[in-house]
C-alpha positions in Angstrom: 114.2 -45.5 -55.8 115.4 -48.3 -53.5 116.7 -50.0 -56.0 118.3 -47.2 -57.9 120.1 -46.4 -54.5 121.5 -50.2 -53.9 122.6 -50.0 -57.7 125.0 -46.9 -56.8 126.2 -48.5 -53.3 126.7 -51.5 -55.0 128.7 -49.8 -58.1 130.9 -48.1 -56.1 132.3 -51.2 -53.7 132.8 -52.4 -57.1 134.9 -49.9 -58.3 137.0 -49.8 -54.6 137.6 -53.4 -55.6 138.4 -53.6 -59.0 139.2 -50.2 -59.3 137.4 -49.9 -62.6 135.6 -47.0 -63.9 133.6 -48.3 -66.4 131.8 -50.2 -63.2 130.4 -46.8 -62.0 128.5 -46.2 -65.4 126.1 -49.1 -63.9 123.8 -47.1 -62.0 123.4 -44.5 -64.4 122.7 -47.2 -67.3 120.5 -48.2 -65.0 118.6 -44.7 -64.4 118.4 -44.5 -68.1 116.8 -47.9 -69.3 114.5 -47.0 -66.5 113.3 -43.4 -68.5 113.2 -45.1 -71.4 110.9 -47.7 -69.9 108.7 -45.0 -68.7 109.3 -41.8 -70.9 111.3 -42.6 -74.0 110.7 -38.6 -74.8 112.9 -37.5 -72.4 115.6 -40.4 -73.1 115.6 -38.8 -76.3 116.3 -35.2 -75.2 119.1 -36.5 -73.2 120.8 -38.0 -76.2 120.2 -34.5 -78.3 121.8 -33.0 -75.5 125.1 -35.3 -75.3 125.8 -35.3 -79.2 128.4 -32.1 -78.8 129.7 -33.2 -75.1 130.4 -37.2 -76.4 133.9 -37.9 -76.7 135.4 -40.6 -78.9 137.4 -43.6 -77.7 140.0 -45.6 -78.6 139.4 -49.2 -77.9 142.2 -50.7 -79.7 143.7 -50.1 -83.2 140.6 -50.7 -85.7 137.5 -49.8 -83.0 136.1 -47.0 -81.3 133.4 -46.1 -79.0 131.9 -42.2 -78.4 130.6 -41.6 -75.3 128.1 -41.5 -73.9 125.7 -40.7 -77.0 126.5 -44.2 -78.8 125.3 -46.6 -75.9 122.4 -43.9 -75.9 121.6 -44.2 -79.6 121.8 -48.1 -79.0 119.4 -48.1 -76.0 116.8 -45.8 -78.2 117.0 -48.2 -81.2 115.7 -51.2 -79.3 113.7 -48.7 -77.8 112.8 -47.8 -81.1 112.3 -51.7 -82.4 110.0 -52.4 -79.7 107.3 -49.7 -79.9 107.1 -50.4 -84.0 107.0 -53.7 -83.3 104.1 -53.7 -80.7 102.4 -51.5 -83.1 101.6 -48.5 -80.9 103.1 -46.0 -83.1 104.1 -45.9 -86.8 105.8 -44.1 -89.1 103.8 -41.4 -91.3 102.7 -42.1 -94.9 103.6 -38.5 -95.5 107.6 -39.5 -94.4 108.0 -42.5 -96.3 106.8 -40.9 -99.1 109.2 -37.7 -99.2 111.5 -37.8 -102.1 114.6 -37.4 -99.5 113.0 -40.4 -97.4 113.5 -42.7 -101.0 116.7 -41.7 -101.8 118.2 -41.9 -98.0 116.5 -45.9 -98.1 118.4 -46.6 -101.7 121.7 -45.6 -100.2 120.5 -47.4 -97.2 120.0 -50.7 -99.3 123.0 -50.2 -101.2 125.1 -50.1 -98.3 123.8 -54.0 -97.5 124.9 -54.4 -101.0 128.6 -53.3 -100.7 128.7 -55.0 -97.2 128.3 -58.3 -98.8 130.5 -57.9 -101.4 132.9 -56.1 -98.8 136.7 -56.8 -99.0 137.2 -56.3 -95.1 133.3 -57.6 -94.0 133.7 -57.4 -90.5 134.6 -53.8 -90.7 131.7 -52.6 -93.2 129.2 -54.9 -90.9 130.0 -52.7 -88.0 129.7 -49.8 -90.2 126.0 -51.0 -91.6 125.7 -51.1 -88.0 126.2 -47.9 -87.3 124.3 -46.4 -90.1 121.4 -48.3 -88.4 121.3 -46.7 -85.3 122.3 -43.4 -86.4 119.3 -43.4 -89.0 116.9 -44.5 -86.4 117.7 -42.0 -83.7 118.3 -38.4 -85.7 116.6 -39.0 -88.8 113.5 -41.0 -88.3 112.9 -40.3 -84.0 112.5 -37.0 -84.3 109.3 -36.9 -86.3 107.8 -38.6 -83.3 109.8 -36.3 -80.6 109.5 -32.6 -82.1 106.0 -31.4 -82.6 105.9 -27.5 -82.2 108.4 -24.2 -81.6 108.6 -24.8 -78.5 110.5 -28.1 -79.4 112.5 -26.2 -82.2 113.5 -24.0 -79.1 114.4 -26.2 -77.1 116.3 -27.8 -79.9 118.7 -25.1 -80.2 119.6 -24.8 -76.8 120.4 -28.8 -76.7 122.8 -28.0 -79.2 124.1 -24.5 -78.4 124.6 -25.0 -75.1 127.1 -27.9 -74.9 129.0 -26.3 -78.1 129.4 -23.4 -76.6 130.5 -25.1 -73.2 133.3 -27.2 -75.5 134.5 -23.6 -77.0 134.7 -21.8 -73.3 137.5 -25.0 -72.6 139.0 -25.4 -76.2 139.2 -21.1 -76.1 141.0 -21.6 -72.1 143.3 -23.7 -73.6 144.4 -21.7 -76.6 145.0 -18.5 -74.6 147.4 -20.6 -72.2 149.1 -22.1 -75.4 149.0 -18.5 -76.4 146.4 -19.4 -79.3 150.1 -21.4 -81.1 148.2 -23.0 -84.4 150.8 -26.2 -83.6 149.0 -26.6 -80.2 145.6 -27.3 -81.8 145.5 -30.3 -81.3 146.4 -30.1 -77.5 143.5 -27.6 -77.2 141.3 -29.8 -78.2 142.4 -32.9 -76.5 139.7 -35.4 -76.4 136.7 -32.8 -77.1 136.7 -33.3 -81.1 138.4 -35.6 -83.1 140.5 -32.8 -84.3 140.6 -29.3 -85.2 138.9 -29.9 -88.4 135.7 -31.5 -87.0 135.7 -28.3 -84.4 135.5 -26.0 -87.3 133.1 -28.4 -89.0 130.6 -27.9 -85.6 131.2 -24.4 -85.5 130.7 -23.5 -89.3 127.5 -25.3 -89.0 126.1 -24.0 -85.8 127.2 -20.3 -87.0 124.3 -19.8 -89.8 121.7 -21.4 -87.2 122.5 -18.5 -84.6 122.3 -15.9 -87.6 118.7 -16.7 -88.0 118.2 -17.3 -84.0 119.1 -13.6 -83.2 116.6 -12.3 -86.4 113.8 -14.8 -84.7 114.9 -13.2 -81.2 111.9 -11.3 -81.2 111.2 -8.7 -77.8 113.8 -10.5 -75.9 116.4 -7.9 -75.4 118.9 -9.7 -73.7 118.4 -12.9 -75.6 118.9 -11.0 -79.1 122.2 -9.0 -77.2 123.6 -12.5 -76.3 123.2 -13.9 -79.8 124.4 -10.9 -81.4 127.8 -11.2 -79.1 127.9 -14.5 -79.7 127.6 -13.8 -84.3 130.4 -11.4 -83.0 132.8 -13.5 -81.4 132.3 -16.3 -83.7 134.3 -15.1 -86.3 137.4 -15.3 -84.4 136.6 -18.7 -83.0 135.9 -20.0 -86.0 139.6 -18.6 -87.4 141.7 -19.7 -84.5 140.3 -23.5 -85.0 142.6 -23.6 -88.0 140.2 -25.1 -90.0 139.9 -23.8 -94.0 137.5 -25.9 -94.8 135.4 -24.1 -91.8 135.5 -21.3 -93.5 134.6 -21.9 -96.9 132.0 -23.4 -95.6 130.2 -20.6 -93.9 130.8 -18.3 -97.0 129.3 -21.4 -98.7 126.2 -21.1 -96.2 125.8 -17.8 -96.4 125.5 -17.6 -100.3 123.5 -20.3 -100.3 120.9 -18.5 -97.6 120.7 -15.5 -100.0 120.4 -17.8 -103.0 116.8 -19.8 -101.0 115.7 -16.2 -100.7 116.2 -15.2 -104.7 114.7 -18.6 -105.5 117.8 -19.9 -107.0 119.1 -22.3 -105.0 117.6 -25.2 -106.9 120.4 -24.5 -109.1 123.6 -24.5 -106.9 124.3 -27.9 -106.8 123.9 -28.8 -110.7 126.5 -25.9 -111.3 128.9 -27.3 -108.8 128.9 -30.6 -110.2 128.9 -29.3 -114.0 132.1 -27.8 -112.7 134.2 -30.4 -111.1 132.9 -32.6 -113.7 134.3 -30.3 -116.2 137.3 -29.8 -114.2 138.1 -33.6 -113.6 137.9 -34.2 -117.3 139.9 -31.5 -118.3 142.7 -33.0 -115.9 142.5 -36.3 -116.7 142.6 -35.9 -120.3 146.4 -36.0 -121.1 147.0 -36.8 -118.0 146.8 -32.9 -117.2 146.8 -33.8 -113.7 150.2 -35.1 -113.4 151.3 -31.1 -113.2 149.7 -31.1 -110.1 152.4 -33.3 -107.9 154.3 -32.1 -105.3 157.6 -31.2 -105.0 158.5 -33.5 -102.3 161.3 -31.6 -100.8 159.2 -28.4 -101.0 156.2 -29.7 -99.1 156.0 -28.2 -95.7 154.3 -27.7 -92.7 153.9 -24.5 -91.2 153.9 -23.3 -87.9 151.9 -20.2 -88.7 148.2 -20.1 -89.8 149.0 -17.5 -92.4 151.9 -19.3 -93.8 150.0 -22.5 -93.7 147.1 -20.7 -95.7 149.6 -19.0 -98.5 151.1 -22.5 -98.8 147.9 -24.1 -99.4 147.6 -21.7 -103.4 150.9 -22.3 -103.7 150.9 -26.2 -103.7 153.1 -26.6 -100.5 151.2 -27.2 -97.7 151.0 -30.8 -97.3 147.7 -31.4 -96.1 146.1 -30.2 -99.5 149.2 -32.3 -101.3 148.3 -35.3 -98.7 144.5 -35.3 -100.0 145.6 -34.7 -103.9 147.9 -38.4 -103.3 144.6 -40.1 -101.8 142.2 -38.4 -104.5 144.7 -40.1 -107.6 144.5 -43.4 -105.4 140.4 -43.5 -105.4 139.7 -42.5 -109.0 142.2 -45.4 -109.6 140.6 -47.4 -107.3 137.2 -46.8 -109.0 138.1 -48.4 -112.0 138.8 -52.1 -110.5 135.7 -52.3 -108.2 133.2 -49.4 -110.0 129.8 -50.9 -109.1 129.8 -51.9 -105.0 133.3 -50.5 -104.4 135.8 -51.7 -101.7 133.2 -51.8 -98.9 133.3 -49.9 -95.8 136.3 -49.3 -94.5 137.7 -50.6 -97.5 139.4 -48.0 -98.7 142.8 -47.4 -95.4 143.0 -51.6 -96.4 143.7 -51.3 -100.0 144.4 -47.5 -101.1 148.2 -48.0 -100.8 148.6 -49.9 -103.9 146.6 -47.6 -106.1 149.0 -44.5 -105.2 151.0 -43.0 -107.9 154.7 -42.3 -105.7 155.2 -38.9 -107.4 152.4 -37.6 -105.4 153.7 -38.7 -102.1 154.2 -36.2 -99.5 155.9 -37.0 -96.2 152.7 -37.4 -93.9 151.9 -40.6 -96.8 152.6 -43.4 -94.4 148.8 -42.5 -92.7 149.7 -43.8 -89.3 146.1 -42.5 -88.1 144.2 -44.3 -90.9 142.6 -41.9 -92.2 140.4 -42.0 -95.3 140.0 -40.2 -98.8 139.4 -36.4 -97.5 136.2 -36.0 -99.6 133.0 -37.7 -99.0 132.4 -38.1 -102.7 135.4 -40.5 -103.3 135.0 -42.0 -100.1 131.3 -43.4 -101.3 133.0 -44.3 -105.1 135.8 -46.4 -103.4 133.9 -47.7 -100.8 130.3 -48.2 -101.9 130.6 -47.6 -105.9 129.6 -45.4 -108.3 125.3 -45.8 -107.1 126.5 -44.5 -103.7 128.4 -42.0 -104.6 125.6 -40.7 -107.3 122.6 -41.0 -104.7 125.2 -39.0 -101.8 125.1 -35.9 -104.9 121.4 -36.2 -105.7 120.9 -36.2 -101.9 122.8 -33.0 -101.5 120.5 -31.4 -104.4 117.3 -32.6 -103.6 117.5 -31.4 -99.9 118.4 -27.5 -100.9 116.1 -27.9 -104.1 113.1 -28.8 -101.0 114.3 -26.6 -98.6 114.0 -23.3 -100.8 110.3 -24.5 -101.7 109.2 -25.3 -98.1 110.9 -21.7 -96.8 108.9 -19.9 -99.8 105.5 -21.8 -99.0 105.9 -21.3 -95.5 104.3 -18.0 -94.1 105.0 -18.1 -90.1 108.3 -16.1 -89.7 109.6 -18.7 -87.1 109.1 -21.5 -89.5 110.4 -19.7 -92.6 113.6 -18.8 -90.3 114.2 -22.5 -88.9 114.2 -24.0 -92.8 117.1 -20.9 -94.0 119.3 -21.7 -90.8 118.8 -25.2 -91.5 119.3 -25.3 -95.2 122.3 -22.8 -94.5 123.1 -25.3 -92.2 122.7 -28.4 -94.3 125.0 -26.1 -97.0 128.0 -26.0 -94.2 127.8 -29.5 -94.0 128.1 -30.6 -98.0 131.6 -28.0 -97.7 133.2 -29.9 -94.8 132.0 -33.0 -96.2 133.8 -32.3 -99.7 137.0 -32.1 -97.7 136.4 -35.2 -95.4 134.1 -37.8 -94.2 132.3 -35.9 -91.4 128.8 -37.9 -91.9 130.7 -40.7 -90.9 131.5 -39.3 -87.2 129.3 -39.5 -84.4 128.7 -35.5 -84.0 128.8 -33.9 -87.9 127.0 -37.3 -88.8 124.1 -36.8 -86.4 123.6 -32.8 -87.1 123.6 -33.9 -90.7 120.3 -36.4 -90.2 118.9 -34.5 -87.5 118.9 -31.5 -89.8 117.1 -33.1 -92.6 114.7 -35.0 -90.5 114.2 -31.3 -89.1 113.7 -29.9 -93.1 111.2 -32.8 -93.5 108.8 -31.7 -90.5 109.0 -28.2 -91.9 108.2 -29.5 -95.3 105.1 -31.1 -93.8 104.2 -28.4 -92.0 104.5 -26.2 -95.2 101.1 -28.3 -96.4 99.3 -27.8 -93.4 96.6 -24.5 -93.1 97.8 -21.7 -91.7 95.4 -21.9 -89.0 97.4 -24.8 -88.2 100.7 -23.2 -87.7 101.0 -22.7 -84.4 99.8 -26.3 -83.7 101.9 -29.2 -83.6 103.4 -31.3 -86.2 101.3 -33.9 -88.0 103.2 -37.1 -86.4 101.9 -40.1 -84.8 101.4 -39.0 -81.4 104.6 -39.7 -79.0 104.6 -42.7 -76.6 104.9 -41.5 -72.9 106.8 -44.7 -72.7 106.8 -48.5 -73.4 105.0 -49.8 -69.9 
C-alpha cells in the first residue's frame, strides 16, 4: 500500500514538472501489474470491461494506440506467456481440437507467411503483432476465465454497461447538434472510430439484449429495462447513420430464426453461391464497367434519407468510393494471388491498380483507409488461402452454433448460443462492408464471441446433470505468485 501511495505522490510532482499526462498513468500501471501478479482473474474482467470505453490514438501518421485496453491486452499476454510456460495451466485437448480452433491457427500461420513475403514488413510485423495479443486475450483467455452463468451474466453487463454509457454521450450530443446526419462525426468525437463502427457495436449488441430480456426470467424490472432498451434501440441504431448497421441486424435476426428451423448450416454456402455467381456474371464482358459513376453526379448528402435513395441509385459516393477500391483488389489479386500484398499492403499499393473511370471525388483517401470488405481485404493483403479460410470460418462457426443451441437443453445456455450466433451473424454484415475485425472493439467481440460459442459447444457434451456446473477448463490461476 505504501508503495502504491509513494507511486501516486511521486507521479504527480512528475506531472507538475513536466507537465505530462501520460506520467500519471504510472501508478495505475502500477496497481495493475500488481493484480495481475496476484489475481490475473480480475485483470482480465477489467480489460472485458474497458473494450467499449477504449479510445483510439493517433500517434503519428502510420501508428495508433487504443486506450487503455491495448497496454491491458499486452500486460495479460505476458501474463499469459508466463503461466503456460511454468506449466501451471494448459490449454484443453477439447479446444485445440475444435474444428474452429484449426482453422483460426491456419489463418494464424498464414499470416507469418504473408508477413515475410510482405511488401511494407514493418507494417504487417506490427499487425502479426496484434493478431497475437488479440488471440491470446479474447479468444483463447476466456476458456480459463468464464466457467458458469454467473460469468455469462456478468459478461453481459461488462459489455452493456460501457456501450450503453458511450450512447447516453454520443445520444447528448446528437440532440444538441439537433441529431444533423453531417454532425456525426462530431457526436462521436473520439468514442468510435466513426459512425460506422458505432452502428457496427450497436447492431451486434442489439440481438444479445433480444435474447437477454427472453432469459430475464422473474425479474420484473430487469425484463422492463431490457424491453425499453429493444425499444429505443431501434432509433439509435438509425440515427448512427450507419446502413451497414442495419442490414446487419435484419441479417441477425433471419439468421436466429434460421438456427431455430435448423437451416442455418446452409446460409453461408448460398451467400457465397451468390456473389460468386454475381462476380462472374460482371466480370464476364467486362459487365462491370456499367457500374461507374458519373463523376459529376456523385454526391454527398446532407440528409440520411437522401443519402439512403442515393445509395440504389448509384450516387452516393460512399458506395461509388468502395466499388473504385473493390475494381483495384480483384486487380490486385491477380499480380500477388497466393500471400497477397501483406498487411497493410493494400493503402501502399492500391493506387496503381484503380481503373480512373471509377473515381469518385473522396478517391484521394487522405484517412487511409482500406478495401471496405473484409473479403478483399484478406485477398489483397494475405492471398487467396486467407481469404478462403476467413469464408469457411464464417460457415463453420454458424454451421456449430445451430448444433450446439439444438443439443443444448438448459434454456439459459440455448439462449446465450442464439444471441451469440445472431451476434456472430451482425458481425460477418459489418465485416462485408469494412474491416472491423481489424479494430480493437468489433475485433475483440468478434473472438470473444467465438471463444464464448466454443465453451457452449463443450458444454453441449457434458451431462445434463452437469449443467449448472462450471465449464470443463483447466482450473483458473488465482494469480502468478
Amino acid at each position: 500500500m505504501a508503495v502504491g501511495v509513494i507511486s501516486l505522490l511521486a507521479s504527480v510532482a512528475f506531472y507538475v514538472f513536466t507537465q505530462n499526462l501520460i506520467i500519471l498513468t504510472a501508478p495505475f500501471v502500477f496497481f495493475f501489474l500488481l493484480l495481475c501478479i496476484t489475481n490475473w482473474n480480475y485483470a482480465y474482467w477489467i480489460l472485458l470491461g474497458s473494450i467499449i470505453i477504449s479510445v483510439q490514438l493517433s500517434l503519428g501518421k502510420t501508428l495508433s494506440l487504443s486506450l487503455p485496453d491495448e497496454p491491458v491486452c499486452w500486460i495479460l499476454s505476458l501474463v499469459f506467456g508466463l503461466v503456460i510456460a511454468s506449466g501451471s495451466r494448459v490449454i484443453p485437448r477439447w479446444w485445440t481440437k475444435n474444428p474452429v480452433v484449426i482453422i483460426i491457427g491456419l489463418q494464424f500461420l498464414w499470416l507469418i507467411v504473408a508477413v515475410l513475403y510482405s511488401t511494407v514488413f514493418f507494417f504487417s510485423v506490427k499487425f502479426l503483432a496484434a493478431k497475437i495479443w488479440y488471440l491470446i486475450c479474447f479468444l483463447i483467455f476466456p476458456i480459463f476465465i468464464i466457467k458458469d452463468k454467473k460469468d455469462f451474466k456478468n459478461l453481459f453487463l461488462c459489455v452493456l454497461i460501457p456501450m450503453l454509457t458511450t450512447i447516453v454521450v454520443i445520444l447528448i450530443r446528437q440532440i444538441l447538434l439537433k441529431f444533423s446526419f453531417n454532425s456525426i462525426s462530431t457526436a462521436i468525437g473520439t468514442i468510435y472510430v466513426n459512425h460506422v463502427e458505432y452502428g457496427a457495436i450497436l447492431s451486434i449488441c442489439y440481438p444479445i439484449i433480444w435474447v437477454a430480456w427472453s432469459l430475464s426470467g422473474n425479474s420484473k424490472r430487469v425484463k422492463q429495462f431490457l424491453f425499453i432498451l429493444i425499444l429505443l434501440f431501434a432509433p439509435i441504431l438509425y440515427f448512427s447513420y450507419a446502413r451497414a448497421a442495419i442490414l446487419a441486424v435484419i441479417f441477425a435476426a433471419f439468421t436466429g430464426y434460421a438456427i431455430k428451423k435448423k437451416f442455418a448450416t446452409y446460409i453461408m454456402p448460398c451467400v457465397y453461391g451468390i456473389l460468386t455467381i454475381t462476380l462472374f456474371y460482371f466480370i464476364s464482358g467486362e459487365k462491370y464497367i456499367n457500374l461507374r459513376p458519373d463523376y459529376d453526379h456523385t454526391v454527398m448528402h446532407n440528409d440520411y434519407a437522401a443519402h439512403l435513395m442515393s445509395t440504389f441509385q448509384g450516387r452516393d459516393v460512399s458506395s461509388m468510393e468502395r466499388l473504385y477500391r473493390w475494381v483495384a483488389a480483384i486487380r490486385m489479386s491477380e499480380d500477388r494471388p497466393l500471400v497477397g500484398f501483406g498487411p497493410h499492403g493494400f493503402v501502399n499499393n492500391y493506387k496503381k491498380y484503380t481503373l480512373s473511370i471509377f473515381k469518385t471525388f473522396s478517391s484521394e483517401n487522405n484517412e487511409h483507409s482500406t478495401t471496405h470488405n473484409y473479403f478483399l481485404f484478406m485477398l489483397t493483403e494475405q492471398g487467396w488461402p486467407a481469404m478462403l479460410l476467413y469464408a469457411l470460418l464464417i460457415a463453420v462457426v454458424l454451421a456449430r452454433a445451430q448444433k450446439t443451441y439444438h443439443k443444448l437443453t438448459d434454456r439459459f445456455y440455448k439462449g446465450c448460443t442464439l444471441a451469440l450466433a445472431m451476434a456472430f451473424a451482425a458481425t460477418f454484415v459489418n465485416n462485408f462492408f469494412s474491416e472491423f475485425i481489424e479494430t480493437h472493439k468489433v475485433g475483440a467481440l468478434f473472438y470473444l464471441i467465438i471463444a464464448l460459442l466454443l465453451l457452449l459447444e463443450q458444454k453441449s457434451k457434458e451431462p445434463e446433470s452437469a449443467m449448472n456446473e462450471v465449464i470443463v477448463t483447466p482450473q483458473c490461476s488465482k494469480g502468478l505468485a
